[in-house]
TITOR-102941 format. One line per 5 residues: number of its first residue (from 1); for each residue x, y, z of C-alpha. Coordinates in steps of 0.001 Angstrom, whole numbers, plus 500000, padded with zeros to 6 digits. Layout:
# TITOR-102941
NUM) X,Y,Z; ...
# end
This chain:
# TITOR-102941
1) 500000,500000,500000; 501092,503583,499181; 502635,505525,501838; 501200,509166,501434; 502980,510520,504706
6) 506232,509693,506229; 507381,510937,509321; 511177,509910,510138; 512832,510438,513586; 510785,513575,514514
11) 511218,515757,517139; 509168,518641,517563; 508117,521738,520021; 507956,525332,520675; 511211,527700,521758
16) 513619,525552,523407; 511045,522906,524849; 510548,519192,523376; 507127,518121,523110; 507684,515135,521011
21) 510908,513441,520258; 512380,510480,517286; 508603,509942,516147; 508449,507433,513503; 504978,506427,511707
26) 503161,506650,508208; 499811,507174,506784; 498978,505054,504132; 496993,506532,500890; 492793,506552,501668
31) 493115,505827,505276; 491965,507498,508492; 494411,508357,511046; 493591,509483,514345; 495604,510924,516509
36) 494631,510843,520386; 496595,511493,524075; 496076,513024,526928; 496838,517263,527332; 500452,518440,526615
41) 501042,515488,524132; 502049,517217,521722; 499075,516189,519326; 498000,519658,517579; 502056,520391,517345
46) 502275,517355,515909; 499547,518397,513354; 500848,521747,512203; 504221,519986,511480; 502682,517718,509330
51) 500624,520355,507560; 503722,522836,507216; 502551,524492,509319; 505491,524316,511793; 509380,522928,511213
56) 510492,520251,513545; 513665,520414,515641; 514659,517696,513850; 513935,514387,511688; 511792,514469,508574
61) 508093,514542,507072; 507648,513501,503755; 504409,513981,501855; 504336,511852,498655; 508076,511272,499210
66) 509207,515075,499062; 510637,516597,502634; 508271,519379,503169; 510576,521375,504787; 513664,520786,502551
71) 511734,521142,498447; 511999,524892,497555; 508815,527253,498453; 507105,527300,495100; 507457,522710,495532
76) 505735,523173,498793; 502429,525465,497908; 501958,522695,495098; 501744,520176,498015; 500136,522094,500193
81) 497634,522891,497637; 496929,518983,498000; 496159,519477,501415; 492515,520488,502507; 492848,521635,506478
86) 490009,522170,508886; 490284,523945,512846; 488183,523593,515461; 485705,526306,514911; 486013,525960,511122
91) 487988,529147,510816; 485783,531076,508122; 485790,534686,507719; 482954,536579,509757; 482474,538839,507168
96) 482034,536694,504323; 478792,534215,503080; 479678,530486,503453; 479788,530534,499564; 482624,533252,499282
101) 484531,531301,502005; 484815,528331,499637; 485449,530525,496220; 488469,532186,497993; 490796,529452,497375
106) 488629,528634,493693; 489649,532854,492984; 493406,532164,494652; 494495,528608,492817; 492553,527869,489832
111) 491801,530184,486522; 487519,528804,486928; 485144,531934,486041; 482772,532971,488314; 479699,531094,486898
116) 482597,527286,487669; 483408,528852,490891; 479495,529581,492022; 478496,525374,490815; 481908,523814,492603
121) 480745,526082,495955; 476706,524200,495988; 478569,520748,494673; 480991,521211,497795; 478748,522738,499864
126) 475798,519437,498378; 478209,517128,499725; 477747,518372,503222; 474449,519033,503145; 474659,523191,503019
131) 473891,523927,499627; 470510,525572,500796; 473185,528095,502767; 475504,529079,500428; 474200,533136,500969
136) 474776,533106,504565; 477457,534247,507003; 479197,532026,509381; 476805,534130,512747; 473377,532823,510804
141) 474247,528915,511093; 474968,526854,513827; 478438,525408,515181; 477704,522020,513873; 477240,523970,510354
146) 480209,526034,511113; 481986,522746,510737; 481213,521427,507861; 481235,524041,505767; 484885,524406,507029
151) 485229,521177,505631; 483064,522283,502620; 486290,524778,501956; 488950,522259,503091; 487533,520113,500179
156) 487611,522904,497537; 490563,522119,495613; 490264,517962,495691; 492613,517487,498315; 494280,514257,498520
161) 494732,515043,502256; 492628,516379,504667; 493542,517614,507932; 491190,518023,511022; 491642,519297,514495
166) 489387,518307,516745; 486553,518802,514475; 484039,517392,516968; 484786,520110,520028; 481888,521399,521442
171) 479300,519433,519854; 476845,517326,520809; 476591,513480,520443; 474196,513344,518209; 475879,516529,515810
176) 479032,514965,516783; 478318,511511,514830; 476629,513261,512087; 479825,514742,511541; 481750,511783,512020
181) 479914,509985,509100; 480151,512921,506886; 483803,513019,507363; 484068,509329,506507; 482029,509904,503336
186) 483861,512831,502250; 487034,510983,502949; 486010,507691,500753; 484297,509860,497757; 487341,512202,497329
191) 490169,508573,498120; 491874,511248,500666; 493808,510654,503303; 492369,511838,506400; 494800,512771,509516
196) 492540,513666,512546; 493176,515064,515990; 490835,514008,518502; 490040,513273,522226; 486477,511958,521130
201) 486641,507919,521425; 483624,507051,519672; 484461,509304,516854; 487353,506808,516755; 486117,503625,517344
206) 483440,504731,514444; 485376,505662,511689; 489294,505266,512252; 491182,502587,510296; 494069,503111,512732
211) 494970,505276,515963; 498195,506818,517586; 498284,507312,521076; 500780,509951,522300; 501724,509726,525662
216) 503754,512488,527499; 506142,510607,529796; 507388,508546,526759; 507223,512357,524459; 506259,509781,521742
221) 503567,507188,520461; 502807,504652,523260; 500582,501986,521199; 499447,503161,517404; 497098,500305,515514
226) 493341,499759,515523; 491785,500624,518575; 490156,497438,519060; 493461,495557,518824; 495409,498384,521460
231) 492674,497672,524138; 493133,493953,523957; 496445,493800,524022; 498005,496839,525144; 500215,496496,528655
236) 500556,500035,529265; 498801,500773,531983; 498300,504679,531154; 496495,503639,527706; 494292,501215,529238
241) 492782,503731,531518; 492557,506467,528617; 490832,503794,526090; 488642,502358,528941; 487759,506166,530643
246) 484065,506395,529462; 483394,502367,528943; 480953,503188,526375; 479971,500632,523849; 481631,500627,520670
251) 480230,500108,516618; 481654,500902,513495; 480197,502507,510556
# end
């Protein structure tokens, strides 16, 4: 299977401080990834190094086999242009309709007129079930909505790798798994790759084909495989208790 991310003996953090050090692990092409631990792990750090975001103290990340941070600046907006990213709160400009959130990056990277740009912003905005809101601002819809027409923007372009930060945070169960299945359809329909940061366990138990677990004392990944397979055979005591916290039933999609 294709690797589409490599990360090679990384060590990352902010000023002179170590979060995360000689991380080794790769994403292969169409799968989910989450990545989970406890506060101070080093998970969203982790995630803006692998977007390019952020340049690690050391080690490498390569995305389709070119070193993000060594490929010359014009190399690495063409792979970042591959790269659809969504925040917690979706990020969109206040003073902009959902629909001219989307066509900024249409206007930026491609050379579509205005009548393309309008039908890729309701096919993007179709796919997660906003089309009906492509004329209103961000304050008018809901924080669920917020969300995925975030990830109606992050998908603008095609990406072949979509990025999510805690995309679930401050939602309710219900909104919560709603979201969860849209990001799994999304995922499959576009064949992205799809790196998450999470703390939510049944949004990874639903719809993760593999999971890392950072812990802090090691500054690394303690267990990283299915999440059904860590639980059962894990022997480290801290990622029993985290996988076991809520002992909630689990189902996949």
């Amino acid at each position: 299977m294709k690797k589409i991310i490599e990360v090679k003996n990384l060590s990352i953090g902010y000023d002179d401080r170590t979060i995360l050090k000689n991380v080794t692990f790769s994403v292969n092409e169409g799968e989910i990834l989450f990545i989970m631990g406890g506060s101070g792990t080093g998970k969203t750090t982790l995630l803006k190094n692998l977007m390019g975001l952020a340049k690690p103290f050391d080690g490498k990340i390569l995305i389709n086999g070119n070193d993000i941070n060594m490929v010359p600046t014009d190399v690495k907006r063409a792979i970042q242009r591959t790269i659809g990213i969504t925040f917690q709160d979706g990020a969109l400009f206040g003073s902009l309709s959902i629909g001219e959130n989307i066509s900024l990056l249409l206007e930026e990277y491609t050379n579509m007129t205005k009548k393309q740009i309008r039908e890729v912003v309701l096919q993007k905005l179709s796919q997660v079930e906003l089309e009906e809101y492509v004329d209103y601002y961000p304050s008018e819809i809901s924080g669920g909505m917020r969300k995925r027409a975030g990830l109606a923007r992050a998908m603008a372009l095609n990406p072949k790798i979509l990025f999510f930060d805690e995309p679930s945070a401050g939602l309710d169960p219900i909104t919560s798994a709603g979201l969860d299945r849209l990001i799994y359809k999304v995922g499959r329909e576009l064949n992205a790759t799809v790196v998450i940061v999470s703390h939510e366990l049944d949004s990874a138990y639903s719809i993760s084909d593999r999971t890392i677990i950072l812990e802090k004392r090691l500054m690394g990944i303690a267990e990283m495989d299915k999440l059904d397979t860590i639980l059962k055979t894990t022997k480290n005591e801290w990622v029993k208790r985290f996988l076991e916290r809520d002992g909630l039933s689990r189902k996949s999609i």
